[in-house]
MMTF fields as JSON, N, C-alpha, C and O atoms, coordinates in Angstrom:
{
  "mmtfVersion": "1.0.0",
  "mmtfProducer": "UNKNOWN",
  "numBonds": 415,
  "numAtoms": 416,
  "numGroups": 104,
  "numChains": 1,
  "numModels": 1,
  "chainsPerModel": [1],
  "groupsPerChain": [104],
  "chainIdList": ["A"],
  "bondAtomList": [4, 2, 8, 6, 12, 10, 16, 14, 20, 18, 24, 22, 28, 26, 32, 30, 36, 34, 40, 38, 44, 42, 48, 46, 52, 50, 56, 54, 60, 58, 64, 62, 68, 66, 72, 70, 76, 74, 80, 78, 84, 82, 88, 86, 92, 90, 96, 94, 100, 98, 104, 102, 108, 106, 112, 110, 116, 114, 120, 118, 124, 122, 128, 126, 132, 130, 136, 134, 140, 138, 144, 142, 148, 146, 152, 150, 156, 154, 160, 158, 164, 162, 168, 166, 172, 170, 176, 174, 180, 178, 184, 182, 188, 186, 192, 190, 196, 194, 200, 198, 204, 202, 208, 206, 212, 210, 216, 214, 220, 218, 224, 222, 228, 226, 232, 230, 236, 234, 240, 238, 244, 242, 248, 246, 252, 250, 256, 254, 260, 258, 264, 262, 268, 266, 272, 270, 276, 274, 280, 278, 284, 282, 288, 286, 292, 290, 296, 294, 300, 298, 304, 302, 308, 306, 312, 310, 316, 314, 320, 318, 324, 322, 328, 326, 332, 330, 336, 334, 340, 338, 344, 342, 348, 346, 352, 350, 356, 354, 360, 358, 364, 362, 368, 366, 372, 370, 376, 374, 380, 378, 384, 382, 388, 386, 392, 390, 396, 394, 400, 398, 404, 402, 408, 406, 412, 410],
  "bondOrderList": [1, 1, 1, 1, 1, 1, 1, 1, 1, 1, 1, 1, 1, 1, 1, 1, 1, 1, 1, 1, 1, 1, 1, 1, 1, 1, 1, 1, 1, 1, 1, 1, 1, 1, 1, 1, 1, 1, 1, 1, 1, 1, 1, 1, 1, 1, 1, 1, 1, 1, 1, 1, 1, 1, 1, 1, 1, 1, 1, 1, 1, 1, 1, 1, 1, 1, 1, 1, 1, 1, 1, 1, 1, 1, 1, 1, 1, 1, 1, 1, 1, 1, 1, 1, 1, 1, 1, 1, 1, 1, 1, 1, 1, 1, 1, 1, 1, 1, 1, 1, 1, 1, 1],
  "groupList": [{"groupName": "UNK", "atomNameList": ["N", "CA", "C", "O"], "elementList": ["N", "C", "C", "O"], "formalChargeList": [0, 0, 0, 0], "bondAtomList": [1, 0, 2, 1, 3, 2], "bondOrderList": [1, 1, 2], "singleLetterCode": "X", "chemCompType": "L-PEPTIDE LINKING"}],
  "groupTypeList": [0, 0, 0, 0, 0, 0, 0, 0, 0, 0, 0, 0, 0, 0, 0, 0, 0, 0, 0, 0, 0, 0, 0, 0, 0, 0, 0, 0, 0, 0, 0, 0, 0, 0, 0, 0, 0, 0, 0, 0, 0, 0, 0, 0, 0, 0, 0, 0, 0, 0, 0, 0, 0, 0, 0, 0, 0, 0, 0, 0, 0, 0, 0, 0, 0, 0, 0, 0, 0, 0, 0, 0, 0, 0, 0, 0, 0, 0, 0, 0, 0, 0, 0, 0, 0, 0, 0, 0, 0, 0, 0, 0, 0, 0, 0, 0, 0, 0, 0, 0, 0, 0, 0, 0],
  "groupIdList": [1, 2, 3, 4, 5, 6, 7, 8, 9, 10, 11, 12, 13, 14, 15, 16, 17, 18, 19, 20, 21, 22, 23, 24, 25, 26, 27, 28, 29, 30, 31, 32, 33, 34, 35, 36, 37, 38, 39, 40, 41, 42, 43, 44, 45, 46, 47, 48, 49, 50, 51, 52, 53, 54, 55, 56, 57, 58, 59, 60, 61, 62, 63, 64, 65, 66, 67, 68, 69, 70, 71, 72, 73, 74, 75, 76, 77, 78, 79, 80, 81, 82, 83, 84, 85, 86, 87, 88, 89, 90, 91, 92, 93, 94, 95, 96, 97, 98, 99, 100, 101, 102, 103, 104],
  "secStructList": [7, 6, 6, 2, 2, 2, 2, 2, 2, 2, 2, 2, 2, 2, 2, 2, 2, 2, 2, 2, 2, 2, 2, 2, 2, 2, 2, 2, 2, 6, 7, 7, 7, 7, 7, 7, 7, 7, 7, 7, 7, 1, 7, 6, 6, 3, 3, 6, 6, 6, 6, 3, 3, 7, 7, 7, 1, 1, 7, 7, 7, 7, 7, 3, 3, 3, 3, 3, 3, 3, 3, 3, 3, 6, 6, 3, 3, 3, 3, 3, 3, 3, 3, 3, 3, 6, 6, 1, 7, 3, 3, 3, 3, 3, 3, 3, 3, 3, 3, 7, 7, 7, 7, 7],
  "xCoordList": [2.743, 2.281, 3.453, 3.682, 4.14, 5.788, 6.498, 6.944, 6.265, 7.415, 6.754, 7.268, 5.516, 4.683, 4.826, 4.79, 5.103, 4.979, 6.623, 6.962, 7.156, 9.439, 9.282, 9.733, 8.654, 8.901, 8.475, 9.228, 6.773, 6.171, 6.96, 6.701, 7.82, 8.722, 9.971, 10.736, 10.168, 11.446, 11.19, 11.758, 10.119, 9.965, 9.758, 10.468, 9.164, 8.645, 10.12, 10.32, 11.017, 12.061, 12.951, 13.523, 12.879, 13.564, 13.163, 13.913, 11.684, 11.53, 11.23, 10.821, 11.409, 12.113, 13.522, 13.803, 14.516, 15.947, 16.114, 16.649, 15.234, 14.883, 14.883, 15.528, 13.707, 13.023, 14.075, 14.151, 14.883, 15.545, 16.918, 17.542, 17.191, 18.631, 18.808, 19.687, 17.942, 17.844, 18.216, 19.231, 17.294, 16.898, 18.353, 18.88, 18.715, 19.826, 21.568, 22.464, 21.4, 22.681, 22.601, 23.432, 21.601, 20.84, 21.524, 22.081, 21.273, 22.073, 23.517, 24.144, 23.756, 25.286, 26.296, 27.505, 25.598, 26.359, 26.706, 27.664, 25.156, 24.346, 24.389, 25.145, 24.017, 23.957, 22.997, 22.183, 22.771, 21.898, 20.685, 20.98, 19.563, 18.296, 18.582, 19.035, 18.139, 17.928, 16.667, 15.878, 16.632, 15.574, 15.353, 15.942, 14.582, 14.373, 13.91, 12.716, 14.383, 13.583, 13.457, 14.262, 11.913, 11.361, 10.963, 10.533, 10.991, 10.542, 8.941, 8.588, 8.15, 7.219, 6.149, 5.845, 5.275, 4.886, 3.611, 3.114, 3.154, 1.578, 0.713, 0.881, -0.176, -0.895, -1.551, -1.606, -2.103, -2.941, -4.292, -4.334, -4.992, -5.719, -5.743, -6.784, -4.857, -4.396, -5.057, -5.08, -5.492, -5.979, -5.101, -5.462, -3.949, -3.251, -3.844, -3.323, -5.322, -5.545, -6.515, -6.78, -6.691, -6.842, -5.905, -5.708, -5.164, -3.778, -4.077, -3.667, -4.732, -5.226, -5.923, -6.152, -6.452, -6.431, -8.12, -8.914, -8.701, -9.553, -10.577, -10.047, -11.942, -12.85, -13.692, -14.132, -13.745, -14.234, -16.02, -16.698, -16.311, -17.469, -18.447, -18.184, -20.016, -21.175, -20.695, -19.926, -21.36, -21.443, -21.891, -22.994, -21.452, -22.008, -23.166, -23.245, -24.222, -25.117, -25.326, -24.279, -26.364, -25.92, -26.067, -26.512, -25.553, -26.115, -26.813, -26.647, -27.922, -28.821, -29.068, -29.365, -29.063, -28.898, -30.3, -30.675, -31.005, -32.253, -31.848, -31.012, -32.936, -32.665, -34.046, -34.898, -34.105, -35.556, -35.583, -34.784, -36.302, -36.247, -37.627, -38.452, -37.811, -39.365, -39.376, -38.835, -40.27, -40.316, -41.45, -42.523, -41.334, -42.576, -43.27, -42.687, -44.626, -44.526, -46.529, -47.669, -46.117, -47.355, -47.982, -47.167, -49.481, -49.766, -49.441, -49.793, -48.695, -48.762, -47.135, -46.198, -46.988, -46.111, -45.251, -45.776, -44.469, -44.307, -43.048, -41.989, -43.348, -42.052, -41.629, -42.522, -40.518, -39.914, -38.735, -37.71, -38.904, -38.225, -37.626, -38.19, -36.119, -35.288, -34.604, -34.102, -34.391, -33.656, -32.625, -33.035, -31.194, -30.224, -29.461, -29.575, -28.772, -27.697, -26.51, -26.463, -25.188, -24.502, -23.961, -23.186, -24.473, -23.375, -24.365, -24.429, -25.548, -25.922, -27.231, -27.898, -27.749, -28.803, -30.084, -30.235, -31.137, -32.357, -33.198, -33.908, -33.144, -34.038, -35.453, -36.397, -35.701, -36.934, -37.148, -36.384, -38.562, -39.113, -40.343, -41.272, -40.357, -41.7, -42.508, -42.443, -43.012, -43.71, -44.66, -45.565, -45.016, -46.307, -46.316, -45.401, -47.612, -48.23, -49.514, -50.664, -49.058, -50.17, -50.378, -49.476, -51.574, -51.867, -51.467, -51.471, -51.236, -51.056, -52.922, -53.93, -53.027, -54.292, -54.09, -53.078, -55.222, -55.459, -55.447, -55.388, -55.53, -54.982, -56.217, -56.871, -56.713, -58.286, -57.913, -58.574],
  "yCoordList": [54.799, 54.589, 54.594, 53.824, 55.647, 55.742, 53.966, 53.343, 53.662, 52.639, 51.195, 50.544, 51.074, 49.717, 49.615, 48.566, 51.257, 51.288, 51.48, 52.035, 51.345, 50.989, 49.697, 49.092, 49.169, 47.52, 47.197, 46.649, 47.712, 46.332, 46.81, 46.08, 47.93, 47.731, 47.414, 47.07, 47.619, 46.453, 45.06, 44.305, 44.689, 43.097, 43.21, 42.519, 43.735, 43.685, 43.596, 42.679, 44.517, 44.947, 43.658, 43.334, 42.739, 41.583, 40.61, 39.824, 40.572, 39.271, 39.64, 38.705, 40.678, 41.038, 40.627, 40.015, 40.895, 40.618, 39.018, 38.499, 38.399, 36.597, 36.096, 35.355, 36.959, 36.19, 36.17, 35.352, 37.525, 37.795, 36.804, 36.259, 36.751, 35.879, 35.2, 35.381, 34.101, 32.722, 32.853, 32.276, 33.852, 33.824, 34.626, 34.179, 35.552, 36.004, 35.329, 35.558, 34.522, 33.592, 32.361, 31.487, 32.591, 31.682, 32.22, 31.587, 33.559, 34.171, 34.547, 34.6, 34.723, 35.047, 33.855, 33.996, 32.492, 31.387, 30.331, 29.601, 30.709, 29.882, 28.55, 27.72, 28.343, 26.712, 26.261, 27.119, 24.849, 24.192, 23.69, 23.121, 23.967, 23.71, 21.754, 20.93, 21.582, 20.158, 19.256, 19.175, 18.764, 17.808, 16.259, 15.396, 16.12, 14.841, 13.706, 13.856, 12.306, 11.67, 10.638, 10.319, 10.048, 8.591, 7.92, 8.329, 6.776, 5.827, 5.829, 5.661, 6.087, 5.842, 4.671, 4.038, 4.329, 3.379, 2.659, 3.24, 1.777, 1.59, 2.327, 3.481, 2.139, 3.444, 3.647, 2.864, 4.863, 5.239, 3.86, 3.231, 3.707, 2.686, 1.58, 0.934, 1.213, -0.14, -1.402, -1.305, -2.434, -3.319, -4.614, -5.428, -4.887, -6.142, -7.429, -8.46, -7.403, -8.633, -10.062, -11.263, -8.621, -9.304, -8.839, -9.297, -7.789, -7.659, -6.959, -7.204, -6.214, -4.556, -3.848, -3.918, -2.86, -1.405, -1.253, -2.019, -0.457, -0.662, -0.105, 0.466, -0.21, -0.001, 1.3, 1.131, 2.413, 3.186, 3.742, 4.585, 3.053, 3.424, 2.931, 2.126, 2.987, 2.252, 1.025, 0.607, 0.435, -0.948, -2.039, -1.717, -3.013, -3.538, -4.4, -4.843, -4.577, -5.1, -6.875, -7.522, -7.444, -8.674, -9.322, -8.814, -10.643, -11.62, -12.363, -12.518, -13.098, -13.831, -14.695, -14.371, -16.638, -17.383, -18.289, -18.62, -18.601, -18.832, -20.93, -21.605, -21.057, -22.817, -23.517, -23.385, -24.275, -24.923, -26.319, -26.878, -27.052, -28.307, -28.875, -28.601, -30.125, -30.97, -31.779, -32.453, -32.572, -33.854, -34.596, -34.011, -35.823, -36.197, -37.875, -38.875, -37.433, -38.209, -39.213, -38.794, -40.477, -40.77, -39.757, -39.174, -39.174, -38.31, -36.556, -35.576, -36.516, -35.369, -34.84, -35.591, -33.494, -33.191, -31.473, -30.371, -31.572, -30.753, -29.838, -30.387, -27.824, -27.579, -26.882, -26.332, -26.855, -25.822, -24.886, -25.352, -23.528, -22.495, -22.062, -21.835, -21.96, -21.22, -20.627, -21.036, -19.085, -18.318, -18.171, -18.06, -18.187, -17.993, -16.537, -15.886, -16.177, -14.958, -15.435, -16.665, -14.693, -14.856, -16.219, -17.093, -16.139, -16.661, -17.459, -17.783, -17.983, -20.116, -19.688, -20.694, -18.768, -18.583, -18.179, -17.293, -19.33, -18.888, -17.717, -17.5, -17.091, -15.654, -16.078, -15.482, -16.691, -16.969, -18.552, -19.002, -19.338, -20.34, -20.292, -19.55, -21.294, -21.223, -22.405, -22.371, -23.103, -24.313, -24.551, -24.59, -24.829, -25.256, -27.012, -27.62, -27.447, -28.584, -28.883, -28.6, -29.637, -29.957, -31.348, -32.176, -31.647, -33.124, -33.539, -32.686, -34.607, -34.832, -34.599, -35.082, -33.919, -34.678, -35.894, -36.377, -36.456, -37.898, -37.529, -36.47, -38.909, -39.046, -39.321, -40.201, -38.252, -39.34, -39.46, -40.088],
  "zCoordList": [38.27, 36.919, 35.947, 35.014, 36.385, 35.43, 35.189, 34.226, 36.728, 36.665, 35.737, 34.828, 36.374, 35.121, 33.983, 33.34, 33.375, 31.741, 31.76, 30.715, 32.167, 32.234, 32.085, 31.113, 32.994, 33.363, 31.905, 31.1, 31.546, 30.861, 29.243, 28.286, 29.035, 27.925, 27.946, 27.044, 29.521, 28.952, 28.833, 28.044, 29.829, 29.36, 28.014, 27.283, 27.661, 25.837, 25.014, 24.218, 25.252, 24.819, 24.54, 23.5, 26.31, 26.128, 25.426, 24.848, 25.414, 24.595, 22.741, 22.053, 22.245, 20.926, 20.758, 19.728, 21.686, 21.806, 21.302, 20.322, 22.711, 22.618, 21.25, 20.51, 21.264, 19.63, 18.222, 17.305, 18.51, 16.958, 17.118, 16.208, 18.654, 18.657, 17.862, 17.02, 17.884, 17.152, 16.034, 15.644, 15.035, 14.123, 13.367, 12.349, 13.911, 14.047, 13.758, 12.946, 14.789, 14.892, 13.561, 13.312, 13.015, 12.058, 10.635, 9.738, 10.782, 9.54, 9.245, 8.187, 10.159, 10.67, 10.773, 10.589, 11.13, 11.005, 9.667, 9.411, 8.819, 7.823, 8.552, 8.045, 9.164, 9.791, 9.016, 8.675, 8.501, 7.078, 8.26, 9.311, 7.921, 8.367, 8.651, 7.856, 9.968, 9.733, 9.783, 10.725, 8.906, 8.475, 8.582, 7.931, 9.341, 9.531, 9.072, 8.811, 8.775, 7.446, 8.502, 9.377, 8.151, 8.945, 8.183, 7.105, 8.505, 6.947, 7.62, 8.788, 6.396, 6.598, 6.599, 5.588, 8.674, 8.653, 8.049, 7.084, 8.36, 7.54, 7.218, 7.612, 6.647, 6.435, 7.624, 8.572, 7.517, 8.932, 9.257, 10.314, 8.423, 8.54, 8.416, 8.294, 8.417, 8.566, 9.861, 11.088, 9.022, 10.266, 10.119, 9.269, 10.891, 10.635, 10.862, 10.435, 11.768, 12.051, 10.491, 10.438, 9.427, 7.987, 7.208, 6.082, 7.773, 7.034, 5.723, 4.588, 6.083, 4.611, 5.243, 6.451, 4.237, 4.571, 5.335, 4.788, 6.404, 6.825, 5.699, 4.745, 5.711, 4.585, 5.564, 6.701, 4.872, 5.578, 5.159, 5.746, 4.171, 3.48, 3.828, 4.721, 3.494, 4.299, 4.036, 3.17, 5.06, 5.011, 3.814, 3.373, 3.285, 2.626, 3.204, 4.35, 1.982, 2.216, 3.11, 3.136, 3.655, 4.166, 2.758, 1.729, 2.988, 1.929, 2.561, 3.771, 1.742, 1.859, 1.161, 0.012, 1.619, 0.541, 0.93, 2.054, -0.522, -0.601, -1.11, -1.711, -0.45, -0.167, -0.123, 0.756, -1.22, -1.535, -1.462, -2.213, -0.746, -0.482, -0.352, 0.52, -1.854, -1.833, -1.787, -2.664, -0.274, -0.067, -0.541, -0.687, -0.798, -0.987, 0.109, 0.527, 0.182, 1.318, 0.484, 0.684, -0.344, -0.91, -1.623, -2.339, -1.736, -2.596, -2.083, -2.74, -0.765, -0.532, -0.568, -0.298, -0.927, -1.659, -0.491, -0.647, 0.14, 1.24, 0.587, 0.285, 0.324, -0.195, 1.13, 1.774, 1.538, 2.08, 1.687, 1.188, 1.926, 1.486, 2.724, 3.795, 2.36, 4.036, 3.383, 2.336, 4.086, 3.547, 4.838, 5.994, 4.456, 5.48, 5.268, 4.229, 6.252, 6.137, 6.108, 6.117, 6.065, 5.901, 6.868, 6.482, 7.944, 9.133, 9.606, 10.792, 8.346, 8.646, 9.25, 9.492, 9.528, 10.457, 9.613, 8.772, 10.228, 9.31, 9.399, 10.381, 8.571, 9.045, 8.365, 8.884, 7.648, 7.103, 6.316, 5.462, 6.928, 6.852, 6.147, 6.465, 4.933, 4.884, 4.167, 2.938, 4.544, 4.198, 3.793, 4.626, 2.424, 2.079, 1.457, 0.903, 1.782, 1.887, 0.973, 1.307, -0.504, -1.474, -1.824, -1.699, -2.273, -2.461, -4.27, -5.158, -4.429, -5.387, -6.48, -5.965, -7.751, -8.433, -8.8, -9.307, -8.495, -9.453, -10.932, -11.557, -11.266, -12.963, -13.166, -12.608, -14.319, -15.018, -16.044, -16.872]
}
């Protein structure tokens, strides 16, 4: 039991010695702290393939573009309504079909 508690202070003992060396030879020499300068690169979020900064916030909304087209075919009169998204694709159709009134 004597000898564990010798050992485990001198190990202790040595690595106080360790630790202060450094710090030690540090004062005794004044050696000037050295510091390292990097130029700093893009920002962290950076997306080069549009070449700016990535957008980190909800999403923006889609757009949706509304498109009205009336044919006329003799007395009958055909509207259609298409609504597209951004990227040409119809998400919504809708067709209605009226007759002309006669004239009295």
């Amino acid at each position: 039991m004597e000898m564990t508690a010798r050992l485990s202070l001198l190990v202790a003992v040595v690595f106080l010695m360790i630790g202060t060396a450094s710090s030690q030879a540090q004062l005794f020499l004044n050696l000037p702290n050295v510091v390292v300068v990097k130029d700093p690169g893009p920002p962290k979020y950076y997306d080069p393939y549009y070449n700016q900064n990535k957008y980190w916030g909800p999403a923006p909304p889609p757009q949706y573009y509304k498109t009205t087209d009336t044919k006329k075919h003799g007395n009958k009169v055909t509207k259609t309504t298409k609504i597209r998204n951004e990227y040409g694709q119809v998400v919504y159709e809708n067709k209605q079909t009226t007759q002309k009134k006669k004239k009295k």
